[in-house]
C-alpha positions in Angstrom: 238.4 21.8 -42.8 235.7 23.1 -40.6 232.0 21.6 -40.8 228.9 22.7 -39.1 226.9 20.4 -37.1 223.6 20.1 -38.2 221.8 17.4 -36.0 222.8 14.6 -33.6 220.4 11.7 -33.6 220.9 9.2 -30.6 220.5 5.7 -31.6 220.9 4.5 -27.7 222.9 4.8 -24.9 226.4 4.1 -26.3 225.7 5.1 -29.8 224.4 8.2 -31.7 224.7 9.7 -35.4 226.4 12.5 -36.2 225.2 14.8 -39.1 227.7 17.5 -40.6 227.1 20.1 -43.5 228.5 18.2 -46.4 229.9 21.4 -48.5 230.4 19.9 -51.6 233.2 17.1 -50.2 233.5 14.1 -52.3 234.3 10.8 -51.0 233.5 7.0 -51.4 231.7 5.0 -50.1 233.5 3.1 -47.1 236.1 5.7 -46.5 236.9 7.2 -43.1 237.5 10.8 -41.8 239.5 11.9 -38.9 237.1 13.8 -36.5 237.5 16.1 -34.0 236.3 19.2 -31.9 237.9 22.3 -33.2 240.8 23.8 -31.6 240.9 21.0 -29.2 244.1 19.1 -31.4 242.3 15.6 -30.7 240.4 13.3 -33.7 239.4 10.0 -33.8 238.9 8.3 -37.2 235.2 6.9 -38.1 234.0 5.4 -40.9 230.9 7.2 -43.4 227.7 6.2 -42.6 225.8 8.3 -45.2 225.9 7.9 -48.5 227.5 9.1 -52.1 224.9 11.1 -53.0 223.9 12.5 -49.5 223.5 16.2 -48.7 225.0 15.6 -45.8 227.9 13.9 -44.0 226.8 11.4 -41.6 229.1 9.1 -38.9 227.5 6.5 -36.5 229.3 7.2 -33.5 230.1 4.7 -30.3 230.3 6.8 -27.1 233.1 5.6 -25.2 232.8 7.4 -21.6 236.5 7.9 -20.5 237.6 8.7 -24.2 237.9 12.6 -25.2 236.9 12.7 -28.3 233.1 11.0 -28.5 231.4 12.1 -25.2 232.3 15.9 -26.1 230.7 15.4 -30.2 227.6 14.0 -28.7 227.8 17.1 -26.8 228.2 20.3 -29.5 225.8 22.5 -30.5 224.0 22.6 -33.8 225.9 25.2 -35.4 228.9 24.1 -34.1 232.4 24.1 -36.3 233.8 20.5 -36.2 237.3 19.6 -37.6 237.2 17.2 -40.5 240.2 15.7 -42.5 239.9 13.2 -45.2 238.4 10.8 -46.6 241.2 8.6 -46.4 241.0 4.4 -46.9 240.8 1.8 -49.5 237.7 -0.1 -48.0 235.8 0.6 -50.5 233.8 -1.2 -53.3 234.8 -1.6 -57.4 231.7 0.1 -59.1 232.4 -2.6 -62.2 231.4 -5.3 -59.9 228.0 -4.1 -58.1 226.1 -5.5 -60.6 228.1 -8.6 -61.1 228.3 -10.6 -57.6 227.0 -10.9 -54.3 228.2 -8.7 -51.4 228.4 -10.2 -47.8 229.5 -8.0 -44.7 230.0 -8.9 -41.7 230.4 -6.8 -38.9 229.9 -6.2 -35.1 228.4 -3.2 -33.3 229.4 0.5 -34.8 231.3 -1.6 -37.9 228.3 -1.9 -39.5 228.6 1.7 -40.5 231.0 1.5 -44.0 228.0 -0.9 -44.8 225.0 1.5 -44.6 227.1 4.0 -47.0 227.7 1.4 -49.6 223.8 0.3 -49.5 222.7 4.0 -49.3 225.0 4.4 -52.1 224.6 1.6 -54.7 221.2 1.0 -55.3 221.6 -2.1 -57.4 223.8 -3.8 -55.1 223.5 -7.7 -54.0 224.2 -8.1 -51.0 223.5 -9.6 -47.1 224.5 -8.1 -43.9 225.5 -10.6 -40.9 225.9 -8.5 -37.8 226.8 -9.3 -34.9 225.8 -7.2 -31.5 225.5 -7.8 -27.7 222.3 -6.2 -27.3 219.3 -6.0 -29.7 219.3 -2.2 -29.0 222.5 -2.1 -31.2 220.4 -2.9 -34.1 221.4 0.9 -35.6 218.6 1.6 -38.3 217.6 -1.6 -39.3 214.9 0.0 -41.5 217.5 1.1 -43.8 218.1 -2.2 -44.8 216.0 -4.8 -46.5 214.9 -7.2 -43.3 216.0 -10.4 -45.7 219.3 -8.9 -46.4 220.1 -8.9 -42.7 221.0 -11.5 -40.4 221.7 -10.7 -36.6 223.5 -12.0 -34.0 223.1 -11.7 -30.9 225.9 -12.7 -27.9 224.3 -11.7 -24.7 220.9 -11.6 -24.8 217.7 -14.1 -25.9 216.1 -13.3 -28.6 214.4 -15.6 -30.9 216.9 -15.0 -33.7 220.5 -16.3 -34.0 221.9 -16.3 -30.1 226.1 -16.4 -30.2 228.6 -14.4 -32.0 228.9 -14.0 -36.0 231.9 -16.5 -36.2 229.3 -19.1 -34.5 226.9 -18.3 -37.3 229.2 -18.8 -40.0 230.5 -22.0 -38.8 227.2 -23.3 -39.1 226.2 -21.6 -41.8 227.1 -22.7 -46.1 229.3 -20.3 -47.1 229.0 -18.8 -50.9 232.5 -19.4 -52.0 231.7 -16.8 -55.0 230.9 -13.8 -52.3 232.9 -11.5 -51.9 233.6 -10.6 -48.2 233.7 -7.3 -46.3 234.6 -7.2 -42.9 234.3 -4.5 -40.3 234.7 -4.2 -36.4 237.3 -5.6 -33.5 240.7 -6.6 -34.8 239.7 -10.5 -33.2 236.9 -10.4 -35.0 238.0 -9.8 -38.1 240.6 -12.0 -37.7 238.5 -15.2 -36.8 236.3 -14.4 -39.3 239.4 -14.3 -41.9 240.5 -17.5 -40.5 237.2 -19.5 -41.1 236.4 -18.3 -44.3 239.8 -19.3 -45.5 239.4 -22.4 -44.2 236.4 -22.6 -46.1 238.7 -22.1 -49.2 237.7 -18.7 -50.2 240.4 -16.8 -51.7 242.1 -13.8 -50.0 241.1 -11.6 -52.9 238.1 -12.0 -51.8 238.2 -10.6 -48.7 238.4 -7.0 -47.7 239.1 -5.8 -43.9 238.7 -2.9 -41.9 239.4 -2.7 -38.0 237.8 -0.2 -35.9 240.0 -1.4 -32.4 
């Protein structure tokens, strides 16, 4: 299915959102799309990083400079027809339980965007955000989320927060053994994280995974 391009809104250098005329698709929060210039046979998959209820369609994009796929999006038109196919994916959260336990994600760089569509999305939810980036301009709209919900961390550069990776903040971090955990980002990552937290006895239904490389 074709979808206009209504705006592209650069977060920084390496990153940038791209907003799509919604036309009445339904999806859930978390879900991913395959996304690609029209007539060009390439997609990529990305995550949703608007919400439910949005007008819109919204995917917070990484720009990788020798890929084919994200330089030339950063690039269309407004106006311009973009192939969409989905949503596909199961990373995705159980209505019955937003009001019933505490959420934590964790995530590095772009991963954080399944995240923004479930807070845009479920306004009741409890939940905290630990984020890991290399640069504080990777903090991708920050204001969307409540600033004590959100823990960052930050690998190479000093800032007066958390300096080191997520996996070194949840090491010496207490970890809620009632959470339940979303993770989101590189497949080493994700599977340190898994690792630790199950060394920390929390049970595997607990945890919910989705790589992005």
């Amino acid at each position: 299915m074709e979808h206009k391009v209504i705006a592209i809104r650069n977060l920084s250098t390496s990153a940038y959102v791209l907003k799509l005329e919604r036309k009445g698709l339904l999806f859930k929060a978390g879900q991913c799309f395959n996304i690609g210039l029209k007539n060009s046979g390439v997609n990529r998959e990305y995550s949703i990083y608007s919400g439910e209820n949005d007008q819109y369609l919204e995917f917070l994009i990484k720009e990788i400079k020798e890929g084919v796929v994200s330089p030339s999006l950063r690039l269309a038109a407004i106006g311009k027809e973009i192939n969409l196919y989905g949503p596909y994916g199961s990373f995705i959260i159980n209505p019955k339980k937003v009001k019933q336990v505490q959420f934590c994600f964790i995530s590095t760089g772009t991963g954080i965007a399944p995240f923004h569509s479930f807070v845009r999305s479920h306004q009741n939810l409890n939940y905290c955000i630990i984020n890991g980036v290399r640069f504080l301009t990777e903090r991708y709209d920050y204001d969307n989320y409540h600033h004590s919900k959100i823990t960052t961390c930050v690998s190479r550069q000093k800032w007066p927060g958390f300096n080191g990776r997520v996996t070194d903040y949840l090491s010496k971090m207490p970890i809620n053994k009632k959470n339940i955990f979303y993770i989101c980002g590189n497949q080493k990552m994700i599977q340190e994280v898994y690792e630790l937290l199950r060394e920390n006895k929390i049970s595997g239904d607990q945890i919910f995974t989705e790589a992005f490389f």
